[in-house]
MIDOSE-1310 file (N, C-alpha, C; in nm, 2 decimals, decimal comma, always signed):
residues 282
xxxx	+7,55/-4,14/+0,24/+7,48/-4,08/+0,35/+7,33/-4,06/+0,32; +7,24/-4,13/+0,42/+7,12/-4,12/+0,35/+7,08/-4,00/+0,40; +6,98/-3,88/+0,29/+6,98/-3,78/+0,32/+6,80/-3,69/+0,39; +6,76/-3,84/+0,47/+6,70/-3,82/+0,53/+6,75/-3,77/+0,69
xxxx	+6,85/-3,88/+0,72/+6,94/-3,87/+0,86/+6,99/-3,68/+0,85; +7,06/-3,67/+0,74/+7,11/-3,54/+0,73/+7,01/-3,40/+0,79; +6,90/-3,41/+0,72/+6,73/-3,32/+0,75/+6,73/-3,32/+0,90; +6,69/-3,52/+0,95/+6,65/-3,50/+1,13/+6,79/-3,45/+1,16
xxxx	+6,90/-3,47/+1,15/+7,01/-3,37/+1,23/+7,03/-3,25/+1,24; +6,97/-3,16/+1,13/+6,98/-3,05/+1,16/+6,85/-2,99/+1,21; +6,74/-3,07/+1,17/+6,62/-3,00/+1,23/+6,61/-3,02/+1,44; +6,69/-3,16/+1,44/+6,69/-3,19/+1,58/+6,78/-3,07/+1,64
xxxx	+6,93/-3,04/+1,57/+6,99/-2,95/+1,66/+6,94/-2,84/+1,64; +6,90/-2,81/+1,55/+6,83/-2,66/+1,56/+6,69/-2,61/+1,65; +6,63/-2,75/+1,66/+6,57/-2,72/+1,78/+6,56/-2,74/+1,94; +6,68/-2,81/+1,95/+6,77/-2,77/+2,10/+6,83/-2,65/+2,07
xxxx	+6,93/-2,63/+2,03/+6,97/-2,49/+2,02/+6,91/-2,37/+1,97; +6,79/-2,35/+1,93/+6,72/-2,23/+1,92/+6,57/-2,25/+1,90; +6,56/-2,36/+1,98/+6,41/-2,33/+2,04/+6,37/-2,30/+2,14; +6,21/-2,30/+2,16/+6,16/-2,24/+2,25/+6,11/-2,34/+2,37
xxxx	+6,11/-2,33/+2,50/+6,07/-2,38/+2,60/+5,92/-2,41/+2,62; +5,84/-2,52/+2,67/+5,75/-2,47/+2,73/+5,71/-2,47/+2,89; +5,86/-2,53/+2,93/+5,89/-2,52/+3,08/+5,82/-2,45/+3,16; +5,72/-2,45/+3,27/+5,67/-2,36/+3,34/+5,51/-2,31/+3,28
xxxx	+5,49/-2,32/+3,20/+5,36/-2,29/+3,12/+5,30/-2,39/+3,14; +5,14/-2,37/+3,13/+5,06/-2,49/+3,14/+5,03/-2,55/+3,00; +5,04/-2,71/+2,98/+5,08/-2,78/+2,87/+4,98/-2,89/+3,00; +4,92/-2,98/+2,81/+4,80/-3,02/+2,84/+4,88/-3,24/+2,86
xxxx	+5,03/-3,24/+2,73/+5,05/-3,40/+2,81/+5,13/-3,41/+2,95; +5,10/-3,51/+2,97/+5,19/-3,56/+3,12/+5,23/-3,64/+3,12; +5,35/-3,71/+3,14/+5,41/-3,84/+3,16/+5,32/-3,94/+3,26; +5,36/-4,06/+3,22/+5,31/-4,16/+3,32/+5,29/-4,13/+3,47
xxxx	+5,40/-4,07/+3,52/+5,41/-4,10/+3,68/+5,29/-3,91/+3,73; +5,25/-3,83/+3,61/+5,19/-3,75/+3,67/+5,24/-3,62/+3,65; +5,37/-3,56/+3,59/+5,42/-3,44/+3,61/+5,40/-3,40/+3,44; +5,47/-3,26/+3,44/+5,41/-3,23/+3,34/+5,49/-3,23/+3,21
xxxx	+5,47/-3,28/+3,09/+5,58/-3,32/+3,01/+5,57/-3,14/+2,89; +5,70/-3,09/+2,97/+5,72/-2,99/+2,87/+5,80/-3,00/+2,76; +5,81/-2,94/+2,64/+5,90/-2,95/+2,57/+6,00/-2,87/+2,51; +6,08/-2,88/+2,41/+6,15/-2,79/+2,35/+6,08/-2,76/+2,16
xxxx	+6,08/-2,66/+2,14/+6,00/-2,63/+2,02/+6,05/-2,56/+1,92; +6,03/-2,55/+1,82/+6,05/-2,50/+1,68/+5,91/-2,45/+1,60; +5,84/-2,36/+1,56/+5,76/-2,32/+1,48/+5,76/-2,31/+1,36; +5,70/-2,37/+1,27/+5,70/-2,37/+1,11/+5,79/-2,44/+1,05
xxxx	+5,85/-2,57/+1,08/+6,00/-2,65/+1,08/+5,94/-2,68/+0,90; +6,02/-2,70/+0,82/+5,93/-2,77/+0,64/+6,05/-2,84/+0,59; +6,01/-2,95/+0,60/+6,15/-3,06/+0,53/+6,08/-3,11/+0,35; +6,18/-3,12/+0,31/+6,18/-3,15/+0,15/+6,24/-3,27/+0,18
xxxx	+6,17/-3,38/+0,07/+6,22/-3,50/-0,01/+6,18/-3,52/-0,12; +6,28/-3,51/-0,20/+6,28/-3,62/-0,34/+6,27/-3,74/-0,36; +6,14/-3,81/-0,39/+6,11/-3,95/-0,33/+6,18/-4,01/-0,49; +6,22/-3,91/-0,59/+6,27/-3,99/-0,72/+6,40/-4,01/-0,66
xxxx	+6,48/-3,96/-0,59/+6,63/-4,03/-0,57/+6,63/-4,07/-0,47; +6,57/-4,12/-0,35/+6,61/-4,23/-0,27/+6,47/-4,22/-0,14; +6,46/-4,28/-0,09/+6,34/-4,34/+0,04/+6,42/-4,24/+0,16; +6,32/-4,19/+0,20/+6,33/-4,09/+0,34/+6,34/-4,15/+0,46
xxxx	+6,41/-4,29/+0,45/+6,41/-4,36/+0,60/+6,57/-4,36/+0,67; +6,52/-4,33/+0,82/+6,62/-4,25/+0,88/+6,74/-4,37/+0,93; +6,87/-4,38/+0,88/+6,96/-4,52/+0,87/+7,04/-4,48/+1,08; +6,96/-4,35/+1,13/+7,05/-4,33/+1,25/+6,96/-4,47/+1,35
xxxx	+6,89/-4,48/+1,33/+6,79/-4,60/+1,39/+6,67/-4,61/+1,29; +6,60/-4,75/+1,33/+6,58/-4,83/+1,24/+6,41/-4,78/+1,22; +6,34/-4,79/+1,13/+6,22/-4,72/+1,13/+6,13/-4,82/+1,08; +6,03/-4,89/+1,12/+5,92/-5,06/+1,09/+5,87/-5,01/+1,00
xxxx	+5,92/-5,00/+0,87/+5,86/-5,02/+0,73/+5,71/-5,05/+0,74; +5,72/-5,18/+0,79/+5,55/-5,25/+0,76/+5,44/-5,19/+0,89; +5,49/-5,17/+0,98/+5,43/-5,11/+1,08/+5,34/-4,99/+0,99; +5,42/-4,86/+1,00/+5,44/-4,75/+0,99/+5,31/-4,79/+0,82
xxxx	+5,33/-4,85/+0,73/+5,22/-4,87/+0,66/+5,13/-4,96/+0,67; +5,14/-5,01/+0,78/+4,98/-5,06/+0,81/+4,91/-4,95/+0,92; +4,95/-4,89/+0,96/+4,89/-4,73/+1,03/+4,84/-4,67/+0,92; +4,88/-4,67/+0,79/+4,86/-4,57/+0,74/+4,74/-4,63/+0,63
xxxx	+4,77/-4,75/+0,62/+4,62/-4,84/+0,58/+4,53/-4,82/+0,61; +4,54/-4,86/+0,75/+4,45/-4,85/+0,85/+4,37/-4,70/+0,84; +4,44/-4,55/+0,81/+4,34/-4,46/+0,77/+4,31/-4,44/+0,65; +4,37/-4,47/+0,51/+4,38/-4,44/+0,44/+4,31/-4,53/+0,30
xxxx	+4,32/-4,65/+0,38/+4,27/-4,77/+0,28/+4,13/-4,87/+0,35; +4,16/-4,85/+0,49/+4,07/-4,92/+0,58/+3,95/-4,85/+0,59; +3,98/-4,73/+0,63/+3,94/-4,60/+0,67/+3,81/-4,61/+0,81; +3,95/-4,67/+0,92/+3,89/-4,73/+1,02/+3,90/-4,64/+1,12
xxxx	+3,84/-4,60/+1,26/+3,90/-4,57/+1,37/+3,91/-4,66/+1,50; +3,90/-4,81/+1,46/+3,89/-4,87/+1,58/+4,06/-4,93/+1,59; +4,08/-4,96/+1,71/+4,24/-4,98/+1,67/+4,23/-5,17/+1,68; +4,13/-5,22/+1,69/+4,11/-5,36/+1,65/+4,13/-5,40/+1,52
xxxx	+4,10/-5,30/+1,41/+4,15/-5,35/+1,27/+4,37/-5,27/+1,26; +4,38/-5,27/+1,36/+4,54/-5,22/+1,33/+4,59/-5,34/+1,41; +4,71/-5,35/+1,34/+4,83/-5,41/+1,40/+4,90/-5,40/+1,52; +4,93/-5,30/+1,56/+5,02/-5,24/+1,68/+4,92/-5,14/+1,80
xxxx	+4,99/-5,11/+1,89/+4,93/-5,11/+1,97/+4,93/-4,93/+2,01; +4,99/-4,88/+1,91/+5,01/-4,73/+1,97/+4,91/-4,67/+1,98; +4,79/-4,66/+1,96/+4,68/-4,63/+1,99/+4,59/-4,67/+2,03; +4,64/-4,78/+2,19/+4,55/-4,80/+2,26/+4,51/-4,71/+2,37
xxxx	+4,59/-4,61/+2,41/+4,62/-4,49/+2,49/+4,49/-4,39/+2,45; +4,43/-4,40/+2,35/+4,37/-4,29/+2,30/+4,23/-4,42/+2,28; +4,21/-4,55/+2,27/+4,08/-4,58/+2,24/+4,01/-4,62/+2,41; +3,87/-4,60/+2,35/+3,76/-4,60/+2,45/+3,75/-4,76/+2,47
xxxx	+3,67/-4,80/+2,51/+3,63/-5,00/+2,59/+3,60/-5,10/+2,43; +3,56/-4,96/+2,36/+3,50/-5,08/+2,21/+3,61/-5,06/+2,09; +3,74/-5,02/+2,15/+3,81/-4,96/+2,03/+3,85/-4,89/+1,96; +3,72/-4,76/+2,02/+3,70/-4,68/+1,92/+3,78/-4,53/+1,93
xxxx	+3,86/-4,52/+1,85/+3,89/-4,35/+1,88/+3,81/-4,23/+1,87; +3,68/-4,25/+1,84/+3,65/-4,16/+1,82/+3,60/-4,09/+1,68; +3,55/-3,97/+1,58/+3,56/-3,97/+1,45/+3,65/-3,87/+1,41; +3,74/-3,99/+1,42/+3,88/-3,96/+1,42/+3,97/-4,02/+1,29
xxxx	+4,05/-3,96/+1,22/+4,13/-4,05/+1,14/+4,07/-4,11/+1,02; +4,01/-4,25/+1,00/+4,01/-4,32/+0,95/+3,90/-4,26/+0,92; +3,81/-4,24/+1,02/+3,66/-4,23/+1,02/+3,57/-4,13/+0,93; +3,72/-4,00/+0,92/+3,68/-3,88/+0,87/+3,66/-3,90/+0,70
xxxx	+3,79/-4,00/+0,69/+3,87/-4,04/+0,52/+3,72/-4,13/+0,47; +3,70/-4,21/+0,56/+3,54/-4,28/+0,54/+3,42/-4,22/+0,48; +3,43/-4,12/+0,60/+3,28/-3,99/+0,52/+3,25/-3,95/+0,38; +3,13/-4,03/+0,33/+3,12/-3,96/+0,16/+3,02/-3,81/+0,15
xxxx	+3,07/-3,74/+0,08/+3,04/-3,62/+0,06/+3,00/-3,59/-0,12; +2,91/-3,51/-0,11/+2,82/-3,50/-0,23/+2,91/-3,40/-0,34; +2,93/-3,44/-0,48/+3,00/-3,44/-0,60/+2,91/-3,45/-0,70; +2,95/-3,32/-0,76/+2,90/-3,32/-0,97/+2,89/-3,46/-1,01
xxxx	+3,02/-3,54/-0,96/+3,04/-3,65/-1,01/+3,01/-3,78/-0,94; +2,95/-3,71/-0,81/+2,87/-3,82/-0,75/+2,92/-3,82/-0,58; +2,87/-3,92/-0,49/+2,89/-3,96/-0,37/+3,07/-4,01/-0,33; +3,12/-3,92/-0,31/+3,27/-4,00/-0,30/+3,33/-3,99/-0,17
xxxx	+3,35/-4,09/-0,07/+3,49/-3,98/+0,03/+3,63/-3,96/-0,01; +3,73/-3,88/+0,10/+3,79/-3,81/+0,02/+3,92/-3,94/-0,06; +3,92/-4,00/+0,00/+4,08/-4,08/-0,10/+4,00/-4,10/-0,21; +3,89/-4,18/-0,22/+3,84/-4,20/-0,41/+3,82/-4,08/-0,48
xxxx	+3,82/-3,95/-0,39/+3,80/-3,83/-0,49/+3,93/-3,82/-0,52; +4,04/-3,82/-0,39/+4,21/-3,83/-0,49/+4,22/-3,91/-0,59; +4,17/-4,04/-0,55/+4,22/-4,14/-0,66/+4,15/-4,06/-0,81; +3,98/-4,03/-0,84/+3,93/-4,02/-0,92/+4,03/-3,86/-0,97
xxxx	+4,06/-3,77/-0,90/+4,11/-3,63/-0,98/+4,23/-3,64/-1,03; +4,34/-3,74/-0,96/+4,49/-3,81/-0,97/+4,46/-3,87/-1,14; +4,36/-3,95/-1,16/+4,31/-3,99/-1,27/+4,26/-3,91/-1,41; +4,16/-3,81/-1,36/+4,06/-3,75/-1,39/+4,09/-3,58/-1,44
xxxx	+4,15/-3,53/-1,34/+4,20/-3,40/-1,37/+4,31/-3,40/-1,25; +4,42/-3,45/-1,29/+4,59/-3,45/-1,25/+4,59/-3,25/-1,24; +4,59/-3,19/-1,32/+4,65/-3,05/-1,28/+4,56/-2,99/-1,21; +4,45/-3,05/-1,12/+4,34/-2,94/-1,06/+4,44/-2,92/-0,94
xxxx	+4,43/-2,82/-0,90/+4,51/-2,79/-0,75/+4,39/-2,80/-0,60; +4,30/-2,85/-0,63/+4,20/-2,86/-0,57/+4,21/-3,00/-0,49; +4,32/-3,07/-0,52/+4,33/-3,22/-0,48/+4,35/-3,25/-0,36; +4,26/-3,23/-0,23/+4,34/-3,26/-0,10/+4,21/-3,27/-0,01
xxxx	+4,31/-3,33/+0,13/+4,20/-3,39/+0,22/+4,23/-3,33/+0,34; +4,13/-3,34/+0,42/+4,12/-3,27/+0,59/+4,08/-3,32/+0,66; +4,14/-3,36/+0,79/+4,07/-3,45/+0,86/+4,04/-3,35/+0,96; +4,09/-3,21/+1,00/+4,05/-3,13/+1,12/+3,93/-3,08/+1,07
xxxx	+3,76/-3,16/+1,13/+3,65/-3,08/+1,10/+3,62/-3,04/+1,22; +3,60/-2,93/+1,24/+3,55/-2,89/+1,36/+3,44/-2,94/+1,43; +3,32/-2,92/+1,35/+3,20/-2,99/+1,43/+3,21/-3,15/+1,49; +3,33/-3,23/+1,45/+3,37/-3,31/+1,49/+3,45/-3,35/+1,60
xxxx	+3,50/-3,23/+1,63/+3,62/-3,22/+1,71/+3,58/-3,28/+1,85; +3,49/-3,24/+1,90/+3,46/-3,30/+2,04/+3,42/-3,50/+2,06; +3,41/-3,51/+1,91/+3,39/-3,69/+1,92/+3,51/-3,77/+1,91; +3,61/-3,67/+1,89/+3,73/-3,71/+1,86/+3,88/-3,80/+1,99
xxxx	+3,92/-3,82/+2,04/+3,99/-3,87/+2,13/+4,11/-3,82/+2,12; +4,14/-3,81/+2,03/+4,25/-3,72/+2,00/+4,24/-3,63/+1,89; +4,28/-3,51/+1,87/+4,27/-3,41/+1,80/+4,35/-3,50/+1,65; +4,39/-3,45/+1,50/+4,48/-3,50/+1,43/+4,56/-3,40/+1,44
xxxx	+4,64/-3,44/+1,46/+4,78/-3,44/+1,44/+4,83/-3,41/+1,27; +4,86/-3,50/+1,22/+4,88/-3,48/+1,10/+4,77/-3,49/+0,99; +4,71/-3,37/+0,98/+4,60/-3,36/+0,91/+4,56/-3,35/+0,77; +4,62/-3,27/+0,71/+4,58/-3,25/+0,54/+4,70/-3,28/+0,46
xxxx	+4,66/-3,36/+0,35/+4,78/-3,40/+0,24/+4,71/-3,29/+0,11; +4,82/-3,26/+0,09/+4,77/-3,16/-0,11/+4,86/-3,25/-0,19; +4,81/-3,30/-0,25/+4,85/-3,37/-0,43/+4,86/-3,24/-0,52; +4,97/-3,24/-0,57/+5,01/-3,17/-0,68/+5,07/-3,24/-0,75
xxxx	+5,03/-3,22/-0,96/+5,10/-3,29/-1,04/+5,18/-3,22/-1,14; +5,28/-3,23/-1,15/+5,37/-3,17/-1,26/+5,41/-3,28/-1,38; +5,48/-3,22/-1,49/+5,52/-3,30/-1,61/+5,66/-3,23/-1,65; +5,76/-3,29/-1,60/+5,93/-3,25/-1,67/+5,97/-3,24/-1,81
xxxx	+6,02/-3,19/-1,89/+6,02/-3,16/-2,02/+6,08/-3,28/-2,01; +6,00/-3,33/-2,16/+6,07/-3,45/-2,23/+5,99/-3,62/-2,15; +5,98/-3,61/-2,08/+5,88/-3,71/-2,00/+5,73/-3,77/-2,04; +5,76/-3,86/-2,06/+5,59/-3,92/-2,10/+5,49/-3,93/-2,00
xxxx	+5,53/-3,94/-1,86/+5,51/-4,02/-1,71/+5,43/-3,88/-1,68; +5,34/-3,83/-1,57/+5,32/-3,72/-1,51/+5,40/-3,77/-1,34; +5,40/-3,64/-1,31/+5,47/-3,63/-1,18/+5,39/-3,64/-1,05; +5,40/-3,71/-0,98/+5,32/-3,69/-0,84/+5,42/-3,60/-0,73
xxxx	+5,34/-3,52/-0,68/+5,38/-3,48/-0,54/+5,30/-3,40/-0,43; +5,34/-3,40/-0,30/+5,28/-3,44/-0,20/+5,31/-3,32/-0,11; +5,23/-3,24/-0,01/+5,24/-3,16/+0,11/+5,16/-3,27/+0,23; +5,24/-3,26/+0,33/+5,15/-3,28/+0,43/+5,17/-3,22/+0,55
xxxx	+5,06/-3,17/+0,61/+5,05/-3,05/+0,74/+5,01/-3,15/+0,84; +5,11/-3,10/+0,92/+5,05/-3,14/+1,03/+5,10/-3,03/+1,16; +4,97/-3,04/+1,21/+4,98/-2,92/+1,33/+5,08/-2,93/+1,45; +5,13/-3,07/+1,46/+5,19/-3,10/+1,59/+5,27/-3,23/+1,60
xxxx	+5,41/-3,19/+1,64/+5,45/-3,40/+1,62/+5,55/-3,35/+1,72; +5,55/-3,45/+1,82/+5,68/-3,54/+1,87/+5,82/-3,55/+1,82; +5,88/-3,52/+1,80/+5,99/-3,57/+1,70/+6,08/-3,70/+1,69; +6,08/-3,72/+1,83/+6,17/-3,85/+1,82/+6,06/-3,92/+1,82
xxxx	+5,95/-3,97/+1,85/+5,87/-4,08/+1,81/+5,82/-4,09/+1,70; +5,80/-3,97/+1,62/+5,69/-3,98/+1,55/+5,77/-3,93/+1,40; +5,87/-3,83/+1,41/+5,91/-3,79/+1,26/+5,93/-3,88/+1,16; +6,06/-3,92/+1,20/+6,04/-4,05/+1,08/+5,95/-4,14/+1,05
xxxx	+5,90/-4,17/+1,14/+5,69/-4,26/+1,12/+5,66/-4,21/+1,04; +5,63/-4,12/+1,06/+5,50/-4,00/+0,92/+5,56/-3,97/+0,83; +5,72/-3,94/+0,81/+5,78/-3,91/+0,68/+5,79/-4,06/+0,57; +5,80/-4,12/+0,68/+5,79/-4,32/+0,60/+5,64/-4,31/+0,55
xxxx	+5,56/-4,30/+0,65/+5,44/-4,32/+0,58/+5,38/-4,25/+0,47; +5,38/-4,10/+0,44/+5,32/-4,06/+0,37/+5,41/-4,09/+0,24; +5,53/-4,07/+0,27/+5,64/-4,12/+0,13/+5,58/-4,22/+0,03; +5,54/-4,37/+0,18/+5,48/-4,49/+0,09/+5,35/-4,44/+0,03
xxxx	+5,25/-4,35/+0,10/+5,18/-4,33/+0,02/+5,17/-4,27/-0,10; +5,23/-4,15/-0,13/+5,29/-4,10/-0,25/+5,33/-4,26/-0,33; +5,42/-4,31/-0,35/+5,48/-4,41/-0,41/+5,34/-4,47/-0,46; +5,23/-4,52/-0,38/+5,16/-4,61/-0,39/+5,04/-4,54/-0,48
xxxx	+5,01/-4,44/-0,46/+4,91/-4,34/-0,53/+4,96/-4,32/-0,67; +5,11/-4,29/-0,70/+5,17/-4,24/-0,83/+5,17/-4,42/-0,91; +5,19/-4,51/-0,84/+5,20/-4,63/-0,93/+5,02/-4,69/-0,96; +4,96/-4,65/-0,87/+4,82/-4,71/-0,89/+4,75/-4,55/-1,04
xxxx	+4,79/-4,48/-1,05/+4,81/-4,36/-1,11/+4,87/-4,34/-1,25; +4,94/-4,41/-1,23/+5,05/-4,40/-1,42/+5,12/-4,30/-1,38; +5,19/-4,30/-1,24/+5,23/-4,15/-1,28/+5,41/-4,20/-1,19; +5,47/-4,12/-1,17/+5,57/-4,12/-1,14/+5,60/-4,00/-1,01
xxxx	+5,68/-4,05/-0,92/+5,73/-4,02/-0,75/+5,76/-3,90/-0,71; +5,73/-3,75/-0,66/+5,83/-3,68/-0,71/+5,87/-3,60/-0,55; +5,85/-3,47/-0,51/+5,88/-3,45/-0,36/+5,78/-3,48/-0,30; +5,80/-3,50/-0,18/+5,72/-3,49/-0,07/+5,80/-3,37/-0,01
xxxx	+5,68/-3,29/+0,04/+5,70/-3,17/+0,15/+5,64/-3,22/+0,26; +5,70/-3,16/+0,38/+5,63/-3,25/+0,50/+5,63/-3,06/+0,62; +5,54/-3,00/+0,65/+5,54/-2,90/+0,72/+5,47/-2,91/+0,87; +5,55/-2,85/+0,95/+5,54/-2,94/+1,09/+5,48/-2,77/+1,14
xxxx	+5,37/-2,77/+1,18/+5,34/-2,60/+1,29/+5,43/-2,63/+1,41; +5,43/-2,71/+1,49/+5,48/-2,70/+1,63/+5,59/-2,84/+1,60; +5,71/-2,82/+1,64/+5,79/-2,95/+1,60/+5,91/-2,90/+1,73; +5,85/-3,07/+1,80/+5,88/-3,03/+1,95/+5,96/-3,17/+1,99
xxxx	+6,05/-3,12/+2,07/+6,13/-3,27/+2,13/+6,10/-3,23/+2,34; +6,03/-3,36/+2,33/+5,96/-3,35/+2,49/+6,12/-3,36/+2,59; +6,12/-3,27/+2,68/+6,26/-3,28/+2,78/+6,31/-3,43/+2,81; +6,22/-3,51/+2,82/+6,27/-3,64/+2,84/+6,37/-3,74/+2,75
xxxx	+6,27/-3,65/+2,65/+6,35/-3,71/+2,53/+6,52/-3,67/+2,46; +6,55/-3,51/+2,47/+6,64/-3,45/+2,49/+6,78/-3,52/+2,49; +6,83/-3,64/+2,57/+6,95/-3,71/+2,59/+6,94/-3,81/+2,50; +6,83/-3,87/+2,46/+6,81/-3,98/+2,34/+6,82/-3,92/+2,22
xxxx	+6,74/-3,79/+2,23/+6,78/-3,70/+2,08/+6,93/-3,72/+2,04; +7,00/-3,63/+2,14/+7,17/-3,64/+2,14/+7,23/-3,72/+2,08; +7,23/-3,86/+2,17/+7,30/-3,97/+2,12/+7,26/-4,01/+2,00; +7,12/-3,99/+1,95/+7,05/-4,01/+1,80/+7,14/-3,95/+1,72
xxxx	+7,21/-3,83/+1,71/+7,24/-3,69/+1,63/+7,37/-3,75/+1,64; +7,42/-3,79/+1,76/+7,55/-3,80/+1,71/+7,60/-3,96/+1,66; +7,54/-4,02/+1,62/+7,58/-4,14/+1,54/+7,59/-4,11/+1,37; +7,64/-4,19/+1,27/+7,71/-4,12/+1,17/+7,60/-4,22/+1,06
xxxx	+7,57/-4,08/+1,01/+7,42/-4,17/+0,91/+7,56/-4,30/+0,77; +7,45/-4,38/+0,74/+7,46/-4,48/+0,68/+7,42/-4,42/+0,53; +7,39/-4,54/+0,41/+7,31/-4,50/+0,30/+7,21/-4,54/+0,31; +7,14/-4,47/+0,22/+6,95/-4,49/+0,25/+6,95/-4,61/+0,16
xxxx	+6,82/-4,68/+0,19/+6,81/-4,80/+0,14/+6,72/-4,76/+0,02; +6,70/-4,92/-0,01/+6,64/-4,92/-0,17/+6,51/-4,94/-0,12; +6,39/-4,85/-0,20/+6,25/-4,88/-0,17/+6,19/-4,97/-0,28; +6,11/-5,12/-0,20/+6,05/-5,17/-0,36/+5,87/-5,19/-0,27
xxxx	+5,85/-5,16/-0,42/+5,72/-5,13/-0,41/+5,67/-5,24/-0,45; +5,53/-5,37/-0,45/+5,53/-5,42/-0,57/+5,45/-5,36/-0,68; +5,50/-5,40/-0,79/+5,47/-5,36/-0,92/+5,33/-5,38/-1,01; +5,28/-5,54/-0,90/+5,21/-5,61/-1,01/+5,05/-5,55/-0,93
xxxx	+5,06/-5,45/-0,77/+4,95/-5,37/-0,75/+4,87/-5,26/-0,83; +4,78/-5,25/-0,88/+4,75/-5,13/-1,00/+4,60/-5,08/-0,92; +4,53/-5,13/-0,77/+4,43/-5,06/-0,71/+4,50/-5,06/-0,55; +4,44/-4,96/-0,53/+4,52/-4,90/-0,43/+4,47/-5,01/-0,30
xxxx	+4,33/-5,03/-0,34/+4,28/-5,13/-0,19/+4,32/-5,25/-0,22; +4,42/-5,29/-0,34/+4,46/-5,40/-0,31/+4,59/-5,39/-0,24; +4,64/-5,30/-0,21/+4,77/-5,30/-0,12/+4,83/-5,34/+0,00; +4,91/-5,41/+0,06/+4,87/-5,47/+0,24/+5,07/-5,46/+0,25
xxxx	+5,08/-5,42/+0,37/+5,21/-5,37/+0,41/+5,31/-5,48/+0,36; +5,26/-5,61/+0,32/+5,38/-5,68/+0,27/+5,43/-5,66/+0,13; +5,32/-5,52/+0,06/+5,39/-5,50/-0,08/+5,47/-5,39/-0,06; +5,53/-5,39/+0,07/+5,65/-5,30/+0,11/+5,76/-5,31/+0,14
xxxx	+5,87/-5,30/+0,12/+5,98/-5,32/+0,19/+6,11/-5,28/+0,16; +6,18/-5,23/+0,26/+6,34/-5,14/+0,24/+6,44/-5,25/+0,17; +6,52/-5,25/+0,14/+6,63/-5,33/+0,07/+6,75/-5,27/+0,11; +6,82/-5,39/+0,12/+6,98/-5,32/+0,16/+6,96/-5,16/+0,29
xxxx	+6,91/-5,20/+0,41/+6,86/-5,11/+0,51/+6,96/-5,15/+0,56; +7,05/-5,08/+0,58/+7,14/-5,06/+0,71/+7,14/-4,96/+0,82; +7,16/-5,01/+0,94/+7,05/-4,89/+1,04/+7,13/-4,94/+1,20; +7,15/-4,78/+1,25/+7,21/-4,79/+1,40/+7,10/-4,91/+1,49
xxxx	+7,14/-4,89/+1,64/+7,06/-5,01/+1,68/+6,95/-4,89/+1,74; +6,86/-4,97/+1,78/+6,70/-4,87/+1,83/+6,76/-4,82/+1,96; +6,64/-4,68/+1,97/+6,68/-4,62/+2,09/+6,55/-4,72/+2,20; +6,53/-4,76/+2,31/+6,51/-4,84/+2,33/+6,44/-4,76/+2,50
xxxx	+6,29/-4,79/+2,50/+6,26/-4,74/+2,65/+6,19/-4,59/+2,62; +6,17/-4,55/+2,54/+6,11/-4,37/+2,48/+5,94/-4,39/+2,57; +6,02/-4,29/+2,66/+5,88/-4,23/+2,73/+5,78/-4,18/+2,67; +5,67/-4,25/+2,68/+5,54/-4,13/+2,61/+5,48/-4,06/+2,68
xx	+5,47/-3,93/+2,62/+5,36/-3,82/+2,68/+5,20/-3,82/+2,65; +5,11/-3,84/+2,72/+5,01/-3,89/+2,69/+4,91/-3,76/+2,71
């Protein structure tokens, strides 16, 4: 039983059954046709994975491995905000006539900022401290800058990752691990996306690193299932999780920008069939 399905089951029923409404309150998405898309909510939701015993991908329906890391290329390695350097089309909803989302995402990760050690933006400062000084607790990035906020198209969502490194008695390897905040998510669209993605990045950071996999924490402020979604949640919950697959990384990558979603891939994935037609709130 893979023991990611286990986490979204209980986090899904716990927030139908004791969450909060936002029925009747003014809420800022709306569905296609115009009305108002309220949801059901949970505050402060925090899921744990151990990326050393098995890949967080959810076997209740099927989750695009290579997708889900070329989004995350795209902010992370590209450090793009036009959705013309991405693959998929989920963020055409949010770009302007040239592309552009705004300084947003990719754009933020792009920005170099002044260092003892010189001109860096923030992933080469991870990569250089991951390297450089592994125990600083100082290791993390933010994409919510305020003075930016208004160039933005969309707010982020999933905003700041903290790198923390530990060493297990007896281990030659250092330990990688990972927080990531994010202020707001969808659940059935979006949970397993972000939990896939940041996982691969973890994986991809500790191997470009010398270092070795260890949790990822994932803490959600607002973790909400839109009413529409509600009956698809259900049927999701009650299908009977599978085993989690095997994650292979390749091996023979050792710089991080040389990485491209085909050095990704689940193994032996066995997975319910897709929920098919998921309304978006825009």
């Amino acid at each position: 039983m893979s023991y990611a399905d286990k986490v979204f089951i209980q986090m899904c029923r716990d927030i139908i059954d004791n969450g909060t409404s936002t029925e009747g309150e003014k809420v800022r998405p709306v569905w296609e046709d115009g009305t108002p898309a309220y949801t059901v909510k949970k505050f402060g939701v925090i899921n744990r994975y151990d990326l050393s015993k098995e890949f967080p991908a959810l076997t209740l329906r099927r989750t695009g491995i290579k997708s889900c890391t070329d989004e995350l290329l795209w902010i992370w390695q590209k450090k793009s905000n036009n959705i013309h350097d991405l693959n998929s089309h989920i963020w055409d909803s949010w770009a302007d006539t040239e592309g552009s989302i705004g300084k947003a995402y990719g754009y933020q990760m792009g920005v170099k900022h002044a260092y003892k050690e010189g001109m860096m933006d923030q992933v080469d400062r991870v990569i250089y401290d991951l390297k450089n000084n592994p125990y600083s607790r100082r290791i993390m990035t933010n994409l919510y800058v305020h003075q930016d906020l208004h160039e933005m198209n969309l707010y982020p969502c999933a905003y700041s990752m903290t790198f923390n490194v530990t060493k297990e008695k007896g281990s030659e390897k250092l330990t990688l691990n990972g927080i990531l905040n994010q202020r707001s998510q969808d659940v059935l669209t979006a949970n397993n996306w972000n939990v896939c993605q940041y996982a691969v990045l973890l994986h991809m950071l500790a191997q470009v690193c010398d270092m070795k996999v260890g949790e990822f924490v994932h803490v959600i402020a607002d973790a909400h299932i839109y009413d529409r979604h509600i009956p698809m949640i259900e049927e999701l919950i009650a299908r009977e999780p599978l085993p989690a697959p095997v994650f292979w990384l390749n091996p023979e990558i050792r710089d991080f920008y040389a990485f491209t979603p085909d050095d990704v891939r689940l193994e032996e994935y066995q997975t319910h069939p897709q929920i098919k037609n998921i309304p978006v709130a825009v």
